[in-house]
C-alpha positions in Angstrom: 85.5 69.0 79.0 84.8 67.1 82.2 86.3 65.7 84.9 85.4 63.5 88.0 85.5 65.2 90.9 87.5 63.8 93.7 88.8 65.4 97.2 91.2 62.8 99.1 93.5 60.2 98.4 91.3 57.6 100.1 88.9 58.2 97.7 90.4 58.4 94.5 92.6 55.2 95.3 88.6 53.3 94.9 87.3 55.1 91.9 86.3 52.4 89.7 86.6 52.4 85.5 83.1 52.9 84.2 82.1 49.8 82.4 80.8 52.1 79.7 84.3 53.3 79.2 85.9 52.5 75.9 88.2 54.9 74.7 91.6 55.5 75.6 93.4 58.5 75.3 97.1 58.7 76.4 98.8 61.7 77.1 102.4 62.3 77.9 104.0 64.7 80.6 107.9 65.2 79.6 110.5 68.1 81.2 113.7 68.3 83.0 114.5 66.5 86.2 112.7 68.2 88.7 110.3 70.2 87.4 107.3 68.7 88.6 105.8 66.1 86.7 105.5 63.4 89.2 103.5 66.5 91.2 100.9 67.4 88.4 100.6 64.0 87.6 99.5 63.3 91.6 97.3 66.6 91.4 95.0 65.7 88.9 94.8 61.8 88.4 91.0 61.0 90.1 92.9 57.5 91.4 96.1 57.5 93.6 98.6 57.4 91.0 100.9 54.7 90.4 104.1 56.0 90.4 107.7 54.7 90.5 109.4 57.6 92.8 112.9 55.7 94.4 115.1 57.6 97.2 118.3 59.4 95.7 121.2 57.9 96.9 124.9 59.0 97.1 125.4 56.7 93.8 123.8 59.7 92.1 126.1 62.1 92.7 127.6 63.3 89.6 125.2 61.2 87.9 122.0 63.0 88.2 122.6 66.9 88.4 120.5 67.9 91.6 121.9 71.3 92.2 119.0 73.0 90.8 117.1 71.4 93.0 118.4 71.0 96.4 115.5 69.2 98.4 114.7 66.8 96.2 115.3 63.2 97.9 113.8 61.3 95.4 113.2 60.7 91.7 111.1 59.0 89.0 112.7 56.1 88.1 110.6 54.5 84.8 107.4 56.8 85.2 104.2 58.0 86.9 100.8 56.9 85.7 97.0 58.7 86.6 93.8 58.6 84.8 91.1 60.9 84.5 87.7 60.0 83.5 86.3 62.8 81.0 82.8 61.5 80.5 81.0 57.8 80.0 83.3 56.8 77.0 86.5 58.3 77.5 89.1 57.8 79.9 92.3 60.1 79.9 95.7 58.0 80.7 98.4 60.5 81.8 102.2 59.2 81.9 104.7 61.3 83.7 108.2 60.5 82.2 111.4 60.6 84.0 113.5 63.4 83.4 116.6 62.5 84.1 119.4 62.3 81.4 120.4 58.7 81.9 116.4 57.8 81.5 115.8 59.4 77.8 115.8 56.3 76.2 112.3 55.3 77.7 110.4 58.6 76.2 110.2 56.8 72.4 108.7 54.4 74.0 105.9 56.6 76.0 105.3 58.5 72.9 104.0 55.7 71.4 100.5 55.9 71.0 99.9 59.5 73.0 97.6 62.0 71.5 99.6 65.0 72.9 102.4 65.8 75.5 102.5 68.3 78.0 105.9 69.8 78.4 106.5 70.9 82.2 109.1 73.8 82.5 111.3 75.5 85.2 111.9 79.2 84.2 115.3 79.0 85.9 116.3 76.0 83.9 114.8 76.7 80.2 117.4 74.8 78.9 116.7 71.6 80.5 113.3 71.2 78.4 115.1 71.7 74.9 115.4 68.1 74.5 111.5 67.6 75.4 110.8 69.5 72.5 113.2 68.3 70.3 112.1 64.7 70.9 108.5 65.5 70.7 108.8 67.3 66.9 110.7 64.6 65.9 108.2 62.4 66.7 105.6 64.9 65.4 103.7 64.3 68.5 101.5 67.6 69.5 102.5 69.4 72.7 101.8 72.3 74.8 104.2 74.1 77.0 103.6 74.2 80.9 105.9 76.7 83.3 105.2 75.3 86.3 106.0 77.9 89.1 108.9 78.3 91.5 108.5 82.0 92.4 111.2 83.2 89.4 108.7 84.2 85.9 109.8 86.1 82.7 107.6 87.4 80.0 105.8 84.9 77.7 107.6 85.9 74.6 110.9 85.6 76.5 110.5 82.0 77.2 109.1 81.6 73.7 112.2 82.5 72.3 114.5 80.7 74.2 112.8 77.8 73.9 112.0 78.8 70.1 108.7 77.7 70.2 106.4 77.6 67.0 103.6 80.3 67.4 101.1 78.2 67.0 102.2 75.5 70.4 100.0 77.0 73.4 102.3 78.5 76.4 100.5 78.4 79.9 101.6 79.1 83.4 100.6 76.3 85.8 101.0 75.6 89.5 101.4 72.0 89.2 100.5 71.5 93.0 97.2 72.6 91.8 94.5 70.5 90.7 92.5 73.2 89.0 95.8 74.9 87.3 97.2 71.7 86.2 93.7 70.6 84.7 93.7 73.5 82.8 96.7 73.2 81.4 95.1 69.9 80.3 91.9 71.6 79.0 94.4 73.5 76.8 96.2 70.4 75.3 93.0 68.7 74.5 91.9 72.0 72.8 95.2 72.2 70.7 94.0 68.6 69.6 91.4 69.2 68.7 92.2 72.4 66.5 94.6 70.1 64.8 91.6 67.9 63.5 90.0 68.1 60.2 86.5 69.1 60.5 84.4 65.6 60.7 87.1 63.6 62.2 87.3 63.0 65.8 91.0 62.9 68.2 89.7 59.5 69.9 
């Protein structure tokens, strides 16, 4: 799996579609508020990503819980959008979702017609991505499970069971600063995919 190479924002705000493209393959990234969607989203998209980020204001207080994360001045307000090109043919869509509460009622929606989801979790606040999950299997849309990392890790198995993951969703640590990490946690969605396809059929 392939993707196009790009350095700086300049650059990837121009990168055209290929005209040969003509497959479409939407993917989903889901988690609590603030656990870094909007980021991996920006890391990895090959254009500047469109993204609907809006300033926190004091009419969030006690709306939107922000202790957990104390810098955070703003906050996905419908959701993030960044493409990928994987070859000629096929062009990866990624859709960051909002995570706060009050927003839930727009992930149906984003689910609809995604291959897979990437579930983005903060090891401080497992809690925060049980809904993710419980939304995604209800939807029976395929996942993998992303901690993204802020310093503060626990064993695999640990963070298996709290989140009482099925042993056969992938778990991956990611940096979601990262290009490289959070394309490989991409990589590893696409590969679940696939192993989830009958012999002879194909995930596009």
């Amino acid at each position: 799996m392939d993707f196009a190479s790009s350095d700086s924002a300049p650059e990837r705000s121009l990168a055209p579609l290929h005209s040969t493209a003509q497959h479409g393959l939407k993917i989903v990234v889901i988690g609590g508020f603030g656990v870094g969607k909007t980021t991996l989203v920006r890391s990895v998209s090959e254009i500047r990503p469109l993204d609907t980020e809006a300033t926190m204001t004091d009419m969030s207080v006690g709306v939107d819980d922000a202790g957990a994360v104390p810098g955070k001045s703003s906050t996905t307000v419908a959701f993030d959008f960044g493409r990928i090109t994987l070859d000629d043919e096929h062009v990866l869509y990624l859709f960051g979702a909002p995570g706060q509460q009050r927003f839930w009622f727009l992930w149906d929606r984003l689910f609809t017609g995604a291959l897979g989801a990437i579930v983005l979790v903060d090891q401080r606040r497992i809690s925060d991505s049980w809904y993710a999950i419980d939304r995604l299997e209800h939807q029976g849309t395929p996942f993998v499970v992303a901690c993204n990392d802020f310093g503060d890790s626990h064993p695999p198995q640990q963070v298996r069971d709290a989140l009482d993951l099925d042993p056969a969703v992938p778990l991956l640590m990611c940096d979601a600063r990262s290009r490289e990490s959070s394309k490989q946690v991409l990589i590893a969605l696409v590969e679940h995919l696939y192993s989830a396809v009958p012999q002879g059929e194909t995930i596009a």
